[in-house]
C-alpha positions as CSV (number, residue, x, y, z in Angstrom):
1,X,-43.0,-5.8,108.2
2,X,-40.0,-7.1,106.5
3,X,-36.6,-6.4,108.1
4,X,-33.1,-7.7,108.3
5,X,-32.3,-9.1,111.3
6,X,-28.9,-9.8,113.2
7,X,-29.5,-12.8,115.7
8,X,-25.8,-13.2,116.9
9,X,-22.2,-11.6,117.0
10,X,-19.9,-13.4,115.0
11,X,-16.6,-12.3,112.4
12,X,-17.2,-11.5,108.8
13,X,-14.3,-14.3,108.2
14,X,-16.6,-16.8,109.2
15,X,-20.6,-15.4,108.6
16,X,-20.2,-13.3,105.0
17,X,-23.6,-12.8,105.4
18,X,-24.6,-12.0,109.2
19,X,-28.5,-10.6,108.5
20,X,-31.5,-12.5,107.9
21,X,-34.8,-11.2,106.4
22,X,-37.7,-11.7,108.4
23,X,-40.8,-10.7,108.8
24,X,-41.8,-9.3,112.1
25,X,-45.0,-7.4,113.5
26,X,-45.4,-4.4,112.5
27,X,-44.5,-1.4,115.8
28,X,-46.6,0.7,117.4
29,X,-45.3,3.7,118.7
30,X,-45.5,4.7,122.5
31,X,-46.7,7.4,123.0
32,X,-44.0,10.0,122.9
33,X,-42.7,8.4,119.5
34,X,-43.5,8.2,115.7
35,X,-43.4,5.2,113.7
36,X,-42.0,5.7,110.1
37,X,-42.2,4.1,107.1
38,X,-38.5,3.5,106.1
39,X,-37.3,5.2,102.4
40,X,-34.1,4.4,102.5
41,X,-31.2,3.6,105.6
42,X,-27.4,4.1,105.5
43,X,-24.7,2.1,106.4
44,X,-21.9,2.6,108.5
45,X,-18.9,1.4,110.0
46,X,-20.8,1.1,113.6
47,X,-23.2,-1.6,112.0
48,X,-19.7,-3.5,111.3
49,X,-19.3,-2.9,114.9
50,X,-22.4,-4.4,116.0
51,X,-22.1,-8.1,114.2
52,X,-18.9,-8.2,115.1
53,X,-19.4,-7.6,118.8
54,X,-16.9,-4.7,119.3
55,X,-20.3,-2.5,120.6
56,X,-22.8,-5.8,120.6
57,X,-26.5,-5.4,120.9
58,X,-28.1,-6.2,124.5
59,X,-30.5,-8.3,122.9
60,X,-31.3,-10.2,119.7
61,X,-32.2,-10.5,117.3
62,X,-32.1,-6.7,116.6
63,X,-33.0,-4.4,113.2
64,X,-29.8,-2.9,112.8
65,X,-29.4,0.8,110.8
66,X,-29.4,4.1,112.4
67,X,-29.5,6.3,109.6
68,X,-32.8,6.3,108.5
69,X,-34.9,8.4,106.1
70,X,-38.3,8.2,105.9
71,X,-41.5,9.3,106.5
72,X,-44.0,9.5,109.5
73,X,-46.3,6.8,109.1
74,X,-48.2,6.9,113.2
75,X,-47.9,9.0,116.0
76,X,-48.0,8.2,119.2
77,X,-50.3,10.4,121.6
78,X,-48.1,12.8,123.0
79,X,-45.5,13.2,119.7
80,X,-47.0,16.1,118.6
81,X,-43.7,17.5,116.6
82,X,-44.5,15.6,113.4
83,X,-47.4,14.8,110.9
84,X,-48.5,12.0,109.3
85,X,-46.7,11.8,105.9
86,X,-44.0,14.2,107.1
87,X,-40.8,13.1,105.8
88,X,-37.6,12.9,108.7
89,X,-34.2,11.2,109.5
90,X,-33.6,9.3,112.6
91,X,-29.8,9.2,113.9
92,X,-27.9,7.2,116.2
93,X,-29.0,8.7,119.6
94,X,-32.7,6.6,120.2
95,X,-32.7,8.4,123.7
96,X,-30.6,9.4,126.7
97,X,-31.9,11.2,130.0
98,X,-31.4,15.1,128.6
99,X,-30.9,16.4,132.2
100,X,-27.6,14.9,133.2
101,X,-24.4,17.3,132.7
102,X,-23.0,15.3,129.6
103,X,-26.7,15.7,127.9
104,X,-26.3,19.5,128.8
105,X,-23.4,20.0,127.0
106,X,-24.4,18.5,123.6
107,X,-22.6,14.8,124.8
108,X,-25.9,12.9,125.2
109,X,-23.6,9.8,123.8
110,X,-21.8,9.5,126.9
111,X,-24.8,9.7,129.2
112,X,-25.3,6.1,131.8
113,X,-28.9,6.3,129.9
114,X,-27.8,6.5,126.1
115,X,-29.7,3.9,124.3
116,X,-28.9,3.4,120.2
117,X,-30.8,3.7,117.1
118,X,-30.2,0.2,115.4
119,X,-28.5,-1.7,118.6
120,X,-30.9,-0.9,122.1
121,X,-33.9,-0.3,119.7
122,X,-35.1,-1.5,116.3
123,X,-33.2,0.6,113.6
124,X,-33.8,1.2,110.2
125,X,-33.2,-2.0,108.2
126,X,-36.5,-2.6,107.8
């Protein structure tokens, strides 16, 4: 699969051109995800964020882009929701606990267990 990568922080000022294209293995979902086959992904301000390390990946290098369109290539064997070939957006929120009181109340971006589209997990730059 061919994706562009970020492998560090640094400033625009001194990397104009912070992403690499690579090609990686291609994912397998678990088995409560899908996999898709990416259309097209949007950028964002929060990507700007990301390479320049004011919310930093936790790891790298990293597929940034969490506004994704595409359509569902796999399924993993509980993900049930979705069809092959069916087309969907993924947004910022990967995952987060859905039980705590900020998930509750529609603030699942505050929970301790929010993980990213694009920053804790592979996004859509790819």
């Amino acid at each position: 699969m061919k994706a562009m990568i970020l492998k560090k922080v640094s400033s625009f000022q001194k990397n104009r051109t912070p992403l690499e294209l690579a090609e990686l293995p291609a994912p397998k979902p678990g088995d409560n995800e899908i996999l898709i086959n990416v259309s097209t992904c949007g950028v964002c301000h929060t990507e700007l964020d990301e390479i320049e390390g004011r919310t930093p990946p936790p790891e790298f290098p990293v597929v940034l882009g969490h506004e994704v369109i595409g359509r569902v290539e796999q399924t993993g064997k509980k993900a049930t929701q979705f069809k092959i070939g069916d087309r969907v957006g993924i947004g910022w929120i990967y995952s987060a606990c859905g039980t705590c009181g900020f998930c509750l109340s529609g603030n699942e971006n505050v929970c301790e267990q929010f993980r990213a589209t694009g920053r804790d997990a592979n996004g859509g730059y790819a």
